[in-house]
C-alpha positions in Angstrom: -54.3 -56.7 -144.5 -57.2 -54.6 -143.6 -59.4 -56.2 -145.0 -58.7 -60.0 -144.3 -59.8 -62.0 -141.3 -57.2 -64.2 -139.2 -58.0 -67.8 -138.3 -56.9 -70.6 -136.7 -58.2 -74.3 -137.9 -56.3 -76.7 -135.8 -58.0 -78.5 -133.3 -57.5 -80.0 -129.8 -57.3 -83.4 -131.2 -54.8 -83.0 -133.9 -51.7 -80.9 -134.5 -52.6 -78.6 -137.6 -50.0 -79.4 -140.6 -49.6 -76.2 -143.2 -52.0 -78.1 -145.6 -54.9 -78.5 -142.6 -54.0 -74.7 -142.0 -55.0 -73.9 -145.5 -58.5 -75.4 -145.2 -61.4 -74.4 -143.2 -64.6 -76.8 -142.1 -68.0 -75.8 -142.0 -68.1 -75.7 -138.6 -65.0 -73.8 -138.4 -66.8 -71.6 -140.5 -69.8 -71.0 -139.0 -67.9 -70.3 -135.8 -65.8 -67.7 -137.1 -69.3 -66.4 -138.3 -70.5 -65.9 -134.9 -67.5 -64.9 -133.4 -67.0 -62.0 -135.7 -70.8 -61.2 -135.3 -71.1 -61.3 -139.4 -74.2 -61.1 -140.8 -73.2 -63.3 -143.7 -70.8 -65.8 -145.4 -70.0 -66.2 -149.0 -67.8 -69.3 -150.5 -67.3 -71.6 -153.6 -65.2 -73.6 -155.9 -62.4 -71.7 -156.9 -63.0 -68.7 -154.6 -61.8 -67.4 -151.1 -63.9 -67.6 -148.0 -65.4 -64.4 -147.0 -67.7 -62.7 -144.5 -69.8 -59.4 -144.6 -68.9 -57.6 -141.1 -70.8 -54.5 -140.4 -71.9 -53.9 -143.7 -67.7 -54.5 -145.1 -66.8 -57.7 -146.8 -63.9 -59.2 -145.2 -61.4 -62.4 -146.7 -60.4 -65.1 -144.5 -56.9 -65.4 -143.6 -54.5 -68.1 -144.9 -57.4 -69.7 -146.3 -56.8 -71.2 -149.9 -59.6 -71.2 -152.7 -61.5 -73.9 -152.3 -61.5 -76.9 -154.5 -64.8 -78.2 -156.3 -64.5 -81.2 -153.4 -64.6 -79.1 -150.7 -66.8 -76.8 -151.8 -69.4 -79.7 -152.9 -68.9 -81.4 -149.8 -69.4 -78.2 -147.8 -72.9 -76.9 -149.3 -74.4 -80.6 -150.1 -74.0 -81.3 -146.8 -76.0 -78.7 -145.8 -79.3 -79.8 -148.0 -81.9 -81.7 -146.0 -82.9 -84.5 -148.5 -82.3 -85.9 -151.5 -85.2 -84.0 -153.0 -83.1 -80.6 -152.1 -80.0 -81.8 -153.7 -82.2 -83.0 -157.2 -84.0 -79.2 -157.0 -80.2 -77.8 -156.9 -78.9 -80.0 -159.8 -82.5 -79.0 -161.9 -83.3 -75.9 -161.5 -79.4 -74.6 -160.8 -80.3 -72.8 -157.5 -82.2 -72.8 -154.2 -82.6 -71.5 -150.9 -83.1 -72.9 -147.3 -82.7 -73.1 -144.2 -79.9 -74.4 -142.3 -79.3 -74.9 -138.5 -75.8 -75.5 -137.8 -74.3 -78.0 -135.3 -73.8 -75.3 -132.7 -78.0 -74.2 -132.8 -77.5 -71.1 -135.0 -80.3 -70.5 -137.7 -78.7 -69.1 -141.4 -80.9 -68.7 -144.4 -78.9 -70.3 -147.4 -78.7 -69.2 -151.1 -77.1 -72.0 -153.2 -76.3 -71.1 -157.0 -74.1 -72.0 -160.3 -71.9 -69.7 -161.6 -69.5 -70.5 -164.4 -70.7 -74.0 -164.3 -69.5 -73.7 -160.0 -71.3 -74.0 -157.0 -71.2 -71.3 -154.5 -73.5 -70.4 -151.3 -74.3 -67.0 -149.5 -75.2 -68.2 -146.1 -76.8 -65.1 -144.0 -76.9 -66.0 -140.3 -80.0 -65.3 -138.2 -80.3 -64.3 -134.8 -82.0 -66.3 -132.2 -83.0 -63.1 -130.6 -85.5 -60.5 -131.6 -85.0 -56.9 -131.3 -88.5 -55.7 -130.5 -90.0 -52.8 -132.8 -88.6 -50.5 -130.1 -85.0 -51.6 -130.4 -85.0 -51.3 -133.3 -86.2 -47.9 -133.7 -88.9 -48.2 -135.9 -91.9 -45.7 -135.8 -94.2 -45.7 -133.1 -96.6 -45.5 -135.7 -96.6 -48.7 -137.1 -97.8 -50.4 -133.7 -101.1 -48.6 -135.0 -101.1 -49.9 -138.3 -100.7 -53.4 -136.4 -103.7 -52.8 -134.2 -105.8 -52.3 -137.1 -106.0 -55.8 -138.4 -106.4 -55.2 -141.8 -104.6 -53.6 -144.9 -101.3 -53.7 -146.4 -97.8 -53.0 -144.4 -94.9 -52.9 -146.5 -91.5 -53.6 -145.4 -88.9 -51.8 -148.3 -84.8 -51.8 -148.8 -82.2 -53.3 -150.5 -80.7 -56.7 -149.8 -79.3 -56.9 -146.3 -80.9 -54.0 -145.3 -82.6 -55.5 -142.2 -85.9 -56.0 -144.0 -86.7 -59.5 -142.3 -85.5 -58.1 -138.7 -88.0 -55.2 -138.9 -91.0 -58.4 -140.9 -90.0 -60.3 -137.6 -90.2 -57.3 -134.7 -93.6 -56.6 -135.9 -94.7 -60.2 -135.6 -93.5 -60.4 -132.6 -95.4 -57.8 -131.5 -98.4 -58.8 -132.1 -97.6 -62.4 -130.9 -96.9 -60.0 -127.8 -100.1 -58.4 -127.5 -102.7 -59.8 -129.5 -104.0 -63.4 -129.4 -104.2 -64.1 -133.4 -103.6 -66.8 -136.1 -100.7 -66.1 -138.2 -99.6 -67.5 -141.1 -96.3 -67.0 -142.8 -95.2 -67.8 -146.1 -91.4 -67.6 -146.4 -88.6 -68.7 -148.4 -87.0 -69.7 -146.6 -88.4 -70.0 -143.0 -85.8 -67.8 -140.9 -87.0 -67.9 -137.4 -89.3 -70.3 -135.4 -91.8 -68.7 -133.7 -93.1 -70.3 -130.0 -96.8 -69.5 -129.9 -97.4 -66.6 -127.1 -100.8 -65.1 -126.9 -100.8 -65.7 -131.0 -100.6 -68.8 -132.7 -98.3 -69.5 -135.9 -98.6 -71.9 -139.0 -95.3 -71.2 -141.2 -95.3 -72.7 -144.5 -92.0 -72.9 -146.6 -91.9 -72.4 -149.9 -91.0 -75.8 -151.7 -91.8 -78.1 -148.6 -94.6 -76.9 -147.3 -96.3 -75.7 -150.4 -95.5 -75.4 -154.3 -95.9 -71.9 -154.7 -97.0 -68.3 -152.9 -100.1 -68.1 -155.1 -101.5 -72.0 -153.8 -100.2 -70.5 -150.3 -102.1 -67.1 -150.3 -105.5 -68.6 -152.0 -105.3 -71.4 -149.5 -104.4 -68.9 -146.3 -108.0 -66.9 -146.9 -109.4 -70.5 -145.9 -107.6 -71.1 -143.0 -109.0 -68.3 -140.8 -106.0 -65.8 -140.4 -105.7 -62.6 -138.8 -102.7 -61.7 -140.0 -100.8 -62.8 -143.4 -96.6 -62.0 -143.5 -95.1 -62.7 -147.3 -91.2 -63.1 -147.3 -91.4 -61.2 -150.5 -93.3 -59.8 -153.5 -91.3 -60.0 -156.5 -93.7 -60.9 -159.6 -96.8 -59.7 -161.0 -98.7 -62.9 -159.4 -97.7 -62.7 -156.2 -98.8 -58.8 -155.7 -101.8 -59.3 -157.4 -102.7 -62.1 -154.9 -101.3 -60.1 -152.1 -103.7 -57.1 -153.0 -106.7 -59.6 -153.5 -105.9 -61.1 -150.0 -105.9 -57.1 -148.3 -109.4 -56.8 -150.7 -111.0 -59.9 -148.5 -110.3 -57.6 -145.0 -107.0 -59.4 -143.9 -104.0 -57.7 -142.6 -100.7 -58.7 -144.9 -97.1 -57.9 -143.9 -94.9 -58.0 -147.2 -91.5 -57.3 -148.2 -90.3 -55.5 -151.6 -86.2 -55.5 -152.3 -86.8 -51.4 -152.8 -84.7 -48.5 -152.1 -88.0 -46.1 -150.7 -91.6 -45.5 -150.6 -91.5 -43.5 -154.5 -89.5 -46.8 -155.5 -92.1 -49.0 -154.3 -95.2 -48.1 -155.6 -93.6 -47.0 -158.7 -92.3 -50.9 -159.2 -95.9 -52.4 -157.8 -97.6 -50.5 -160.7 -95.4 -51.3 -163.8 -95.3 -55.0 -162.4 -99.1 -54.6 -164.3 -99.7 -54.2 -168.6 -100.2 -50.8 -169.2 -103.4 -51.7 -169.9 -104.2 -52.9 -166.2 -102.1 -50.0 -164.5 -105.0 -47.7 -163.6 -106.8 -50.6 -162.1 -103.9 -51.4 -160.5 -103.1 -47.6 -159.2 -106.7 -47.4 -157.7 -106.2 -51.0 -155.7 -103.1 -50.4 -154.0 -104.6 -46.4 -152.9 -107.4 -48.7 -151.5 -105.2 -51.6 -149.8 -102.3 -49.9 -148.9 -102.3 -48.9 -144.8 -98.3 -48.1 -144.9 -94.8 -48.3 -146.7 -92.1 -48.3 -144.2 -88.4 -48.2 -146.1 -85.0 -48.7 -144.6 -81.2 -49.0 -144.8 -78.7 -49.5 -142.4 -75.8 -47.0 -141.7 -72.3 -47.6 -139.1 -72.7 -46.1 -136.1 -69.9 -43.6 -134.7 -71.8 -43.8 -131.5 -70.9 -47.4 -131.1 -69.7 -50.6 -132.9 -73.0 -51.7 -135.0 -75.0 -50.0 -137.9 -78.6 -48.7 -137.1 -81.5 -48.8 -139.6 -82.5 -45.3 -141.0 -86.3 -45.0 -141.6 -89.2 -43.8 -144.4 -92.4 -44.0 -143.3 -95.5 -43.3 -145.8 -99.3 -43.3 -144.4 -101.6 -43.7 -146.8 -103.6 -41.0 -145.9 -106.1 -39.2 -148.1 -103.8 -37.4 -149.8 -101.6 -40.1 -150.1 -104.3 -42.3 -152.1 -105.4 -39.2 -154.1 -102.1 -39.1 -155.3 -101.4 -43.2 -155.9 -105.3 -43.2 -157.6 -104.0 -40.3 -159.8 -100.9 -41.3 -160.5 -98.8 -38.3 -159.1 -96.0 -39.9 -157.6 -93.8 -36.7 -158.2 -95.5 -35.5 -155.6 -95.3 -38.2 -153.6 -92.2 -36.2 -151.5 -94.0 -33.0 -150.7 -97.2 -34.9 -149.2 -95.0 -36.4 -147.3 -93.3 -34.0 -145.8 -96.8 -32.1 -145.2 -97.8 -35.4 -143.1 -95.1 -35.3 -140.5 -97.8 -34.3 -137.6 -99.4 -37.7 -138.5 -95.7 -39.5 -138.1 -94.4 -39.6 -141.7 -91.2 -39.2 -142.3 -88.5 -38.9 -145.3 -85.3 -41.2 -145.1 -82.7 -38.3 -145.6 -84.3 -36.4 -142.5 -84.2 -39.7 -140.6 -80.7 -40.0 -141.1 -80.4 -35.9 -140.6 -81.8 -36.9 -137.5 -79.6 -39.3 -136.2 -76.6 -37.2 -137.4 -77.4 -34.6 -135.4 -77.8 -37.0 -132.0 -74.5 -38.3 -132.8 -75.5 -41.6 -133.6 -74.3 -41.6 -137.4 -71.5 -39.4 -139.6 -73.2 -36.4 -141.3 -71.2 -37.4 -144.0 -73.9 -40.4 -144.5 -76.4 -37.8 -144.6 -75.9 -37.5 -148.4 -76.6 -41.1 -149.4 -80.3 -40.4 -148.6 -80.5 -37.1 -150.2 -83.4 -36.7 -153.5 -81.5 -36.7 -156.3 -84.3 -35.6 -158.9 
C-alpha cells in the first residue's frame, strides 16, 4: 500500500519465525526512523507503528498492534529514572529526551489515552543547518547582533520551529563570544561551547518551572535568553519582564503567523491588563519570524516558507493601538526594510521552481 512502510526484523543471530516478523524492537525502530529520514515516530498499546515522512504519515509493514507489554516495555525503557517513570504514572504525561543506542537524539512525548500509553518520538538531527541553509532572512542576523529585545520563532507543530531557535543559536555561538542560557523541555541538542558559552536547563531536572528559570537567568549574567516555548499567561509575562531588564530572548509560540501571534500574546492577559499588555510587547518586541514547511518539486525534502514582521514604528503604533487589521498592509509597506508576508514567500518559491504553485493557496489571507 501507498501508504505503509516495509520492514524486515530478523536478525543475524536468529532466523525470524512469523510471530518475531510481527513485532518490531526499539532499536529496530529507531533504525527504520533514520533510514527513512522521518522526522517522527508515533506508537502505543493497541495501535500500529507509524512514522511521519516528509510531512505524510506512513504505517509500518507487517507490523501487528502492539500489546500493552510491548508497548510498556518499549516507552519505560526509555525514561531515565525512577523519578521519570513516577511523573508519568502522576501526572499522566511527560516529555524528554532520549538518545538511542545508535547516538541519535529524539525529543519524546509520552501520554494516556483511553487509559493507554502511547509515545510521539520526533527525532533530532546531530547537524545544524545554519540560518543560511535554511533560508531564513538575512535580516534576522541583525536582530541577533543587537543583543537585546524579543525574537519570536512562530508555526504549527512540526513546522521546523526548534531548527530555525537552533540555527540562530548557533550563530551567534559562531560569531559572538556570549553566555547563553536555555530553558527547554526538553533539551533537544547539546551545544559544544564555540566562541559562546551555554548553560541549558531542563525543565523538570534542572529546574521546577520556566518562571524559577527566567527570574533566576537575569542573575546569572546572560546575553542571550532562548525559551523552548511560551504557552501560558506566566511564562510571557516573565518573558516580556526579562526583554524589559535589556536581555535579548529567543522564544517559540505554536502559531500559524505574525497577526496570530500577537493577537494570542494579548488575550493571554484579563481584559483588564490588555492595554498594558499591547503597549509592552510594541516596546519589547524586535521581530516575529513565522514559518511552515512545504514538499519541494525541486527535490526530495520540504523547505520552510517564511513571515517576517519588524517592529518598526509603524509596527508598534499599530500593536500600542491595537490595529492588528492593519497589521498586513504595514507589512507589505515595509518590504524595503526586509519584511515579508508568508503567501509571497511561498509565491516566491513557486516561481523559482522550488515548490507547486498549487501550495501557493495555503498561505493566502482568507479575511
Amino acid at each position: 500500500m501507498e501508504n505503509e512502510i516495509p520492514v524486515n526484523t530478523q536478525t543475524e543471530q536468529a532466523t525470524a519465525t512469523q510471530e518475531s516478523q510481527s513485532k518490531i524492537s526499539l532499536d529496530q525502530l529507531v533504525n527504520l526512523c533514520i533510514e527513512k529520514e522521518a522526522s517522527d515516530i508515533h506508537f502505543g498499546e493497541g495501535s500500529r507503528i507509524a512514522l511521519r515522512v516528509e510531512g505524510k504519515i506512513i504505517f509500518i509493514e507487517n507490523i501487528d498492534a502492539l500489546s500493552k507489554e510491548d508497548a510498556d516495555a518499549m516507552i519505560y525503557s526509555m525514561l531515565h529514572s525512577e523519578d521519570e517513570q513516577k511523573r508519568l504514572e502522576r501526572v499522566r504525561e511527560i516529555d524528554f529526551s532520549y538518545t538511542s543506542s545508535s547516538g541519535v537524539n529524539f525529543r519524546v512525548n509520552v501520554f494516556y489515552q483511553r487509559g493507554r500509553l502511547s509515545a510521539v518520538m520526533r527525532m533530532i538531527s546531530k547537524h545544524i543547518p545554519t540560518m543560511d541553509e535554511l533560508g531564513i532572512p538575512e535580516e534576522v542576523k541583525k536582530f541577533l547582533d543587537v543583543r537585546e529585545g524579543l525574537i519570536l520563532v512562530t508555526g504549527a507543530a512540526g513546522s521546523g520551529k526548534s531548527t530555525s531557535v537552533q540555527a540562530m543559536l548557533g550563530y551567534v555561538n559562531d560569531n559572538f563570544i556570549d553566555h547563553i542560557i536555555t530553558i527547554e523541555n526538553p533539551i533537544e541538542h547539546v551545544f559544544e561551547d564555540k566562541k559562546s558559552f551555554f548553560s541549558q536547563r531542563e525543565l523538570g531536572k534542572d529546574t521546577l518551572t520556566m518562571a524559577n528559570a527566567l527570574n533566576s537567568a537575569m542573575r546569572e549574567d546572560p546575553n542571550l535568553i532562548m525559551i523552548s516555548e511560551i504557552n501560558d499567561l506566566e511564562t510571557l509575562d516573565h518573558v516580556l519582564t526579562v526583554v524589559e531588564t535589556g536581555h535579548l530572548v529567543i522564544a517559540s509560540m505554536s502559531t500559524k503567523d505574525a497577526r496570530q501571534t500577537l493577537e494570542r500574546m494579548v488575550s493571554m492577559y484579563p481584559q483588564s491588563q490588555q492595554k498594558q499588555a499591547q503597549d509592552r510587547i510594541a516596546d519589547g518586541l524586535t521581530c516575529i519570524l513565522a514559518q511552515d514547511l512545504v514538499n519541494r518539486t525541486d527535490q526530495s525534502g520540504r523547505v520552510a516558507v517564511y513571515e517576517l514582521l519588524i517592529n518598526d514604528t509603524g509596527i508598534r503604533n499599530i500593536l500600542k493601538h491595537g490595529n492588528i487589521n492593519q497589521l498586513r498592509t504595514a507589512m507589505q509597506s515595509g518590504a524595503k526594510e526586509g519584511m515579508i508576508t508568508m503567501d509571497t514567500y511561498a509565491y516566491q518559491l513557486a516561481e523559482q521552481g522550488i515548490i507547486a504553485q498549487a501550495d501557493v493557496s495555503r498561505f493566502a489571507e482568507t479575511d
